[in-house]
N, C-alpha and C positions, 0 to 999 in steps of 0.2 A: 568411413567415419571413424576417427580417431578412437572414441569411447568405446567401442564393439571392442578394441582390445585389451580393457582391462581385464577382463577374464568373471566379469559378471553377468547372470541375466538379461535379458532387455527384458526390462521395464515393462509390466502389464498394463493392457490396454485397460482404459474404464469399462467396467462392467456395461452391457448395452439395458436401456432401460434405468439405470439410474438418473436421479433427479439432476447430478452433476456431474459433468464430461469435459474434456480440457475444449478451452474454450468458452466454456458458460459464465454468465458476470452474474455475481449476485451485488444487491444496494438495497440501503436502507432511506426510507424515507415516512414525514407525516403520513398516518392515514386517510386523512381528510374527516369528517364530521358528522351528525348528522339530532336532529331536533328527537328525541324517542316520541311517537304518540303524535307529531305535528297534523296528522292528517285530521285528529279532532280537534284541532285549532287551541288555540294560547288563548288564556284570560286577559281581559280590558287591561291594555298598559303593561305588559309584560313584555320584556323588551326580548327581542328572538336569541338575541344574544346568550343573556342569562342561563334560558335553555339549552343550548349547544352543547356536545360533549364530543369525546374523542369517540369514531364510528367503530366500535369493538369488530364489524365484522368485515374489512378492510384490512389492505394487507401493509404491514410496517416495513416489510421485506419481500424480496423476489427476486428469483433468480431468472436469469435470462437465456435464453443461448444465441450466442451471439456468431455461431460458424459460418452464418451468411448472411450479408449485407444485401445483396442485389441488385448493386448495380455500383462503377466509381464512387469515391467518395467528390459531391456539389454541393453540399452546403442543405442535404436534405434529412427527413424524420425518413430512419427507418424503422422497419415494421416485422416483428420476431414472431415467434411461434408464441403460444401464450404461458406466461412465467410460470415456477411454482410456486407458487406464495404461503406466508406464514402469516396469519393475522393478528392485528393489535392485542385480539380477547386471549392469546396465546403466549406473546412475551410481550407487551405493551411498545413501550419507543424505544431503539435500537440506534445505534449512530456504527460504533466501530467493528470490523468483520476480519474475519481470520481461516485459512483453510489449516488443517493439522495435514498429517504426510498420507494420508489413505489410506495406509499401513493396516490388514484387519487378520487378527486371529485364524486361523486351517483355509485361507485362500491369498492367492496370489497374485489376485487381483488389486488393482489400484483405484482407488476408490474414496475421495476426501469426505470428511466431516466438514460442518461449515460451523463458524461458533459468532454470536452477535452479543454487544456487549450493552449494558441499561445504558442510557442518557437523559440528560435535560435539554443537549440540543436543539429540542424540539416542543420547546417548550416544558412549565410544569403546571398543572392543571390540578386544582383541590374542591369538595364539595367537603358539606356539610347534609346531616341526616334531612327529609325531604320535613318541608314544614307545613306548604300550601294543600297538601294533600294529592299533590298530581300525579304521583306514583314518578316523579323524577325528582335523586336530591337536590340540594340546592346548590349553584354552583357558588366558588367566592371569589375574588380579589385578591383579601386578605387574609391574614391568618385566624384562627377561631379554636377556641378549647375542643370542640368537637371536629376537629377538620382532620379528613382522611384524603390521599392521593385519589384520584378521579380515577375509576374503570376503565380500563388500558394505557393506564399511566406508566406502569414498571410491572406488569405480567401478577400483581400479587395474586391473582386469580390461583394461579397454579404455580404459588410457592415462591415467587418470587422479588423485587427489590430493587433499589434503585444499585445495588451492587453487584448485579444477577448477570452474569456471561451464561445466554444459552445456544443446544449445541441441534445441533438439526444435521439427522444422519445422510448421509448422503447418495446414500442407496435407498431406505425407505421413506426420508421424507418425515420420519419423529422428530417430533420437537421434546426438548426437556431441559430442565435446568444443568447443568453442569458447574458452575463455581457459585459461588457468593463471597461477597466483600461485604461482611452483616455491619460492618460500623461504616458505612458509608449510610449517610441520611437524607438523599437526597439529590447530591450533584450528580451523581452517576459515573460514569467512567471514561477518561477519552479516549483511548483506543487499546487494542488489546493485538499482540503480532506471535505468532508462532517461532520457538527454536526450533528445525527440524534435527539437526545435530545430538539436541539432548531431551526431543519430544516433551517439550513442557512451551508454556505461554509464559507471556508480561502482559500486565495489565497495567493500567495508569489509574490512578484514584484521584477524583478534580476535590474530592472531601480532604482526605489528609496530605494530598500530596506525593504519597508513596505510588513506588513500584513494584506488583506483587507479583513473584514468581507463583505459580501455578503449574502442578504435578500436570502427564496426559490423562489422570483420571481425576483431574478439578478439587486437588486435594491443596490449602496455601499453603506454602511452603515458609517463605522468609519472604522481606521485603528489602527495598533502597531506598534512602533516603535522599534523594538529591541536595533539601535543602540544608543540611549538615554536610554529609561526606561530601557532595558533589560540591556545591560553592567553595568547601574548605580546598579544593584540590587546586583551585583558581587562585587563590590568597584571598575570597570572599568572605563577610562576615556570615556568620550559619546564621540561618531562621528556622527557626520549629514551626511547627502547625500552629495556628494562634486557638486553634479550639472551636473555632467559630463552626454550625451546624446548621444544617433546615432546618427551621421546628416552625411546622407551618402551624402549629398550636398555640403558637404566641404571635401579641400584637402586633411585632415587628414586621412579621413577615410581608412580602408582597409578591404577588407572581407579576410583577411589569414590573421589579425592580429586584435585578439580580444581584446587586450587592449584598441582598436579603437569604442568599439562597446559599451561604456556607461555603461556596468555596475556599480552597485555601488561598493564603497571599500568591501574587502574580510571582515571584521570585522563584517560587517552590513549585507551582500548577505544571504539571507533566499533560499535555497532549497527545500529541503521534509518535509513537513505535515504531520501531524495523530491526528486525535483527539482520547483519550484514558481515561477512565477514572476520568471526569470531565475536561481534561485539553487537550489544544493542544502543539501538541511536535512538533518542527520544528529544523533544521539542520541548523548550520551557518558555512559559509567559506569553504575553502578548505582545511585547516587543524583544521576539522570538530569537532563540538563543536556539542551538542545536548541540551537544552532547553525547558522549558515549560512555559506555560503561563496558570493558571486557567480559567475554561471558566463557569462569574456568574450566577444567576439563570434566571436574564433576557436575556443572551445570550453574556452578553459584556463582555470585558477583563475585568478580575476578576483584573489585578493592582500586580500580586506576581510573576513575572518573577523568576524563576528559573533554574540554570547551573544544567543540571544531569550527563554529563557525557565529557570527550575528547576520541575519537574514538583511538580506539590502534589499528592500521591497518600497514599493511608493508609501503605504500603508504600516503601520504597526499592528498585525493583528495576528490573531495563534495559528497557529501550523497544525493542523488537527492531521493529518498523515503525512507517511515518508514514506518512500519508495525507491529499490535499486534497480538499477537493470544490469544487462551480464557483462556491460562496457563500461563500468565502473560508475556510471553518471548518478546524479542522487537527484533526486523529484522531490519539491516540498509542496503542499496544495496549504493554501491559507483559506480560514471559513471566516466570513463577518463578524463585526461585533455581536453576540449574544443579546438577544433580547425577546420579549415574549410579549407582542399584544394581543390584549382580552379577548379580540374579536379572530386570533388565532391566526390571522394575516401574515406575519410577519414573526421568525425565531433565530433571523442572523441578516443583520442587512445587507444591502447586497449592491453590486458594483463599483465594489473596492478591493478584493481578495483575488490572490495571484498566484498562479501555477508556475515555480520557479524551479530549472535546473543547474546545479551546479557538477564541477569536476577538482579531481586533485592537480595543485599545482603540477608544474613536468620542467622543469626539476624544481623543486619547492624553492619562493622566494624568501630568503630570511630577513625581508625589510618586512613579509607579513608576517602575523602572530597565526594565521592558519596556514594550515597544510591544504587550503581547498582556495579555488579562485575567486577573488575578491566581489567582483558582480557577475552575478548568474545570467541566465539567458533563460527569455521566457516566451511564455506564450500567449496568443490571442484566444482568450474564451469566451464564449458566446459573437453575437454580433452587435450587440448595443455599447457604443463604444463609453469608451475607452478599455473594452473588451476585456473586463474582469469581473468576470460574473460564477467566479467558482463558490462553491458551497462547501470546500475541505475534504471532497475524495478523491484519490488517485490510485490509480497503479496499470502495471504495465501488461498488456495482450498482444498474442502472435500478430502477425503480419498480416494481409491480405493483398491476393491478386485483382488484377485490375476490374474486375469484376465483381471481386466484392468477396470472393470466396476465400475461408480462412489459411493461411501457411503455416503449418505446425512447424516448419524448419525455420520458420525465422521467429528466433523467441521470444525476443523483446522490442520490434520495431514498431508497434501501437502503445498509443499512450491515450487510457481513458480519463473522464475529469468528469469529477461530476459538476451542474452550474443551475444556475436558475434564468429565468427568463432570457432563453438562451437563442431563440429565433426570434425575438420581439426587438424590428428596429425597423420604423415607420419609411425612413428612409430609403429601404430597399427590401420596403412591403411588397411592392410588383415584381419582386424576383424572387424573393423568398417564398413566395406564397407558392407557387409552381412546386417546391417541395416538400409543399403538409402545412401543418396549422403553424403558427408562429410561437404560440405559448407553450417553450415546451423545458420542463421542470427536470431534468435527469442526467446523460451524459452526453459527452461530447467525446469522439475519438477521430483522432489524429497521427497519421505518423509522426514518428517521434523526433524526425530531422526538422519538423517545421516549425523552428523555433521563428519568432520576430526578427525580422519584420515579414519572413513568410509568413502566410497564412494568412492573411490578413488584410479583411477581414477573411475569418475562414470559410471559405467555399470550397476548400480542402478537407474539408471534414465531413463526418459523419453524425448523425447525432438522435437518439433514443429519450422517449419520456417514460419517469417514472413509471406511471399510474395510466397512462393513457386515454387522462382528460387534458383537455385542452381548452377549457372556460374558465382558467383560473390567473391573468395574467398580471395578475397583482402580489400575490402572495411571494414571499422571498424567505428561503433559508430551509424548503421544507423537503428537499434532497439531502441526502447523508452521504454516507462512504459508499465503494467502491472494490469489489476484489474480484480479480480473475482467478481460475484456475486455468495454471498453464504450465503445466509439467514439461522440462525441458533438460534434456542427457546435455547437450553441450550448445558451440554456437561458433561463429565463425571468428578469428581476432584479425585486427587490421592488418596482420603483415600477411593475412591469407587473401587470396582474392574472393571478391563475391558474384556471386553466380547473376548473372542479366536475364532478367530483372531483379532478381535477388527478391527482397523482404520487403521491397519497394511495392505503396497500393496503387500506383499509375508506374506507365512503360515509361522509359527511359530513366537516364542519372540527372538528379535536380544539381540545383549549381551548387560546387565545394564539395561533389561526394564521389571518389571516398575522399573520407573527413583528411584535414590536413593535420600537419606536426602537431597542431597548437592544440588539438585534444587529445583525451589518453587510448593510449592502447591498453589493451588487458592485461598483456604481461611485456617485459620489458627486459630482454637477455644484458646485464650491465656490464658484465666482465668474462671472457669464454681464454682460460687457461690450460694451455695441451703440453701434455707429458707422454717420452715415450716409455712403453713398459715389458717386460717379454712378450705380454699377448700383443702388443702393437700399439696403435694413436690411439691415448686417453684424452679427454675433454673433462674440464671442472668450468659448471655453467653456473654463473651467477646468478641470478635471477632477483628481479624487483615488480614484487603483486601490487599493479594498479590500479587494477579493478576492487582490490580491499577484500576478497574472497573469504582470506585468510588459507592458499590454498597454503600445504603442506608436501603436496607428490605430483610424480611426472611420470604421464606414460609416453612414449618414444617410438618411435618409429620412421627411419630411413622411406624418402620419397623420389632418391636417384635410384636408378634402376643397376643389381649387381652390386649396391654398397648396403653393408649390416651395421646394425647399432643393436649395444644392450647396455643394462638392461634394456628391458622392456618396460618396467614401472619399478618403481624406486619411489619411497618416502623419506625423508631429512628430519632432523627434532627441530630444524628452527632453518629459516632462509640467510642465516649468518653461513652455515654450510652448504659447500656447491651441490649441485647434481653434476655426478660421474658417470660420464655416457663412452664407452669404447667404441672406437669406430675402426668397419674392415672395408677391404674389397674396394678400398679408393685412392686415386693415385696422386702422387704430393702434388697440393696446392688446387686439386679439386674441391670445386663447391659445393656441399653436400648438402642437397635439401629434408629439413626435421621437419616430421610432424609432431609437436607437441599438444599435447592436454595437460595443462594445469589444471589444481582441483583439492579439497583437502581430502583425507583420509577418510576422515571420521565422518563426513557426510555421505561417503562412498555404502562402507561399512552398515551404517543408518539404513541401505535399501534402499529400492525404489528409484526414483528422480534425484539427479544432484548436479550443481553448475560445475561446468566445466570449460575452462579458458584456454579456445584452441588456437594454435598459433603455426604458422609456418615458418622456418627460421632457416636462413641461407647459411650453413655453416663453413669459412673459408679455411680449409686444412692447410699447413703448414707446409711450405715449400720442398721442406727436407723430409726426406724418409726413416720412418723409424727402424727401417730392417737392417742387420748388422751388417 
């Protein structure tokens, strides 16, 4: 394995007995409900509804471990060991999730933090002080002088907010607050993504619109402004925040009418997160733009906002996560329209939102305005057709053999989603039923090659509920995000070969794999210039990062047998300069096989897990002999 010779550690395993281990998925979802006192029955004419409240002792959160399926992926409910959960009455409603690097003070062990960020997602929910005397307040609609967020609405319990990112240790299993965004009133947050490069977070604020850097010890730092700097970098005209706030204390307000609820304008509203490759990529509006913003070497907004792409979706709706894998490709999960009714039913609706992938052009067309391909390739979720039934989580998980059992070596070849009524399709009731209940609220995972019109519908998948009821086949929108831990040293690149069956969850090669020209490889040798020098045949390797790494270094290594190459690792200030590889011990016009790892520096250095883009490269030496 290429990486063993950088000259670093391997990477410590997870602690045994932590809450989370590579492999484990944590997601957020509603907790479901519950009447306080029902069992003494309700007064004449009290409608049950009224009643209702968010079930404080139910979980918003849970992690899963997901290292064994048990059996192919058919289109069925599998069934885990039991989560570890975090309940409502502990940080209220949660949407966006983030792991930090495990990184822990006098051990060397690897070990993540998991951090969850406040939301409206999932409805907003307000009472007033109790009036009828029933020992429950009263619940409302609308807004009221005396109106306070409803008990496991944003965690206030214990300190927290509708701007509250909290952080759950990942060896014991503590919950606590970790940031606040205190002027946020309300809308909550849409997603929040780790640097591991400069160990700090982004958060998105759906209230002002900013993006808030965030210390690793939850301290703000500064913010982006999208809707100035970023639009200006476009020739757009800037929009500020119009000001607008919750204030469920006024007439205005309405919890079934979100235009009441302060967000800011759709121009400016940030979404989904990812840091990737030196830079962070974030989502605007709901007729979804995608963007980046460089991230400098002290950690702060680099100042070069950039448009990469407009989403070509059937749908205009928000991109609430982003997601990369080690092959350059970009994941966007769409969540429904937002909406919240009273009877709690329903907080995004649903069978319209699309799990889409895109790649960078190869070699970019200058008739388009992006550097990325014009229509993505997508996928079938759920089975109630027209198979778009995502809820706006994604991201990517190892492999698994045929069996079910997980592949730590193949790092990115699952691709989790989360959906809602995701086995409800009457049509092909008498098949589906053979694999569990139908009604099932959480995720869907799939290998990552089975874009449309594979899969479809999917009996290639696998697929996990939430909460693990199954009497609820109504309700839409009450699944959130999504995040694996999946620590991974490096991975294989197209010009290597892959191993049979490789990262592949069934035997054999489906059709087109391995992939053809027309997608990217990871790295991409452009120009290889040889000079001869007293010590012998120099090579100056051009190199073009596809994958968007932002790597910076190359470690090397000869894979003919009797021929040497050095260095052995070498870093550049910038990829406008070659890598200079000497080559011995080989005879003119032999083909020398490299092993490379692409990779940057600074992730290296960082500790722990870092991607690494490894490549096999035929290298064809010069006919003529350098020796005098």
């Amino acid at each position: 394995m290429i990486a063993a010779n950088l000259g670093f550690a391997a990477p410590a395993a997870a602690q045994e007995g932590a809450i989370i281990q590579p492999g484990f998925m944590a997601q957020t979802g509603f907790p479901g409900t519950i009447i306080p006192g029902f069992e003494e029955g309700l007064l004449p004419g009290v409608d049950p509804v009224d009643e209702t409240f968010i079930d404080m002792d139910r979980a918003s959160l849970r992690i899963f471990d997901m290292t064994f399926l048990g059996a192919p992926p058919e289109g069925q409910i599998v069934y885990t060991p039991p989560p570890f959960e975090v309940m409502a009455g502990q940080i209220g409603q949660v949407f966006g999730l983030a792991y930090d690097d495990g990184k822990r003070a006098g051990t060397p062990e690897i070990v993540p933090n998991l951090y969850a960020a406040a939301t409206s997602f999932h409805g907003v929910q307000i009472v007033t002080p109790d009036e009828d005397e029933d020992g429950r307040p009263e619940r409302r609609r609308r807004g009221a002088p005396d109106a306070r967020f409803m008990d496991g609405q944003f965690g206030l319990e214990n300190g927290g907010g509708p701007g509250s990112i909290w952080k759950i240790d990942g060896l014991t299993g503590k919950v606590g607050l970790f940031a606040d965004i205190e002027t946020n009133s309300g809308p909550g947050i849409g997603n929040i993504a780790f640097d591991r490069s400069h160990r700090q977070f982004f958060a998105s604020d759906l209230d002002s619109g900013l993006i808030h850097r965030i210390d690793i010890d939850g301290n703000l730092i500064d913010t982006f402004d999208h809707g100035i700097d970023g639009r200006l970098a476009r020739g757009l005209d800037t929009i500020a925040d119009d000001g607008a706030v919750m204030d469920i204390r006024g007439a205005a307000f309405d919890t079934e009418e979100t235009r009441t609820w302060g967000y800011t304008q759709e121009e400016r509203r940030i979404y989904g997160l990812a840091v990737h490759g030196g830079r962070l990529y974030y989502a605007v509006g709901e007729e979804a733009e995608i963007w980046s913003i460089g991230i400098a070497r002290d950690g702060t907004f680099a100042g070069d906002p950039r448009w990469e792409l407009t989403v070509d979706a059937e749908e205009d709706l928000p991109v609430t996560d982003i997601a990369f894998d080690t092959k350059g490709f970009m994941y966007l999960a769409q969540r429904g329209e937002i909406e919240n009714r009273y009877d709690y039913s329903s907080f995004a609706d649903s069978g319209e939102a699309e799990v889409l992938r895109y790649w960078r052009e190869s070699p970019d067309d200058p008739e388009t305005d992006s550097i990325w391909v014009p229509v993505p390739q997508t996928y079938a979720v759920g089975f109630p057709q027209p198979h778009l039934q995502a809820t706006g989580g994604i991201d990517l998980q190892y492999g698994y053999d045929s069996q079910g059992l997980i592949n730590t070596s193949a790092c990115a070849a699952t691709l989790v989603k989360t959906g809602d009524k995701l086995r409800d399709d009457p049509a092909l009731a008498d098949r589906l039923i053979e694999g569990g209940p139908l009604s099932v609220h959480g995720v869907q995972l799939t290998a990552s090659f089975l874009v449309r019109p594979q899969n479809e519908p999917p009996f290639g998948s696998w697929f996990a509920d939430f909460d693990g009821f199954f009497a609820d086949p109504e309700v839409m929108g009450h699944v959130g995000d999504v995040e694996v831990w999946r620590p991974c040293e490096g991975r294989a690149g197209w010009y290597e070969p892959l191993p049979y069956p490789g990262d592949l969850p069934v035997p054999g090669w489906p059709p087109g794999w391995p992939p053809t020209d027309e997608l990217p490889q990871c790295l991409e040798v452009e120009v290889v210039e040889y000079f001869c020098t007293p010590a012998g045949l120099e090579a100056d390797l051009y190199v073009h990062d596809r994958a968007g790494i932002g790597g910076d270094s190359l470690v090397s290594k000869s894979l003919t047998p009797g021929v040497g190459v050095s260095p052995s690792k070498q870093t550049v200030p910038s990829l406008a300069t070659p890598f200079t590889l000497g080559v011995t011990g080989h005879l003119p016009g032999e083909t020398v096989d490299l092993g490379l790892c692409f990779y940057k520096d600074a992730d290296a250095k960082a500790g722990g897990y870092f991607p690494c883009c490894k490549v096999t490269l035929p290298l064809e030496t010069p006919l003529e002999s350098c020796a005098p």
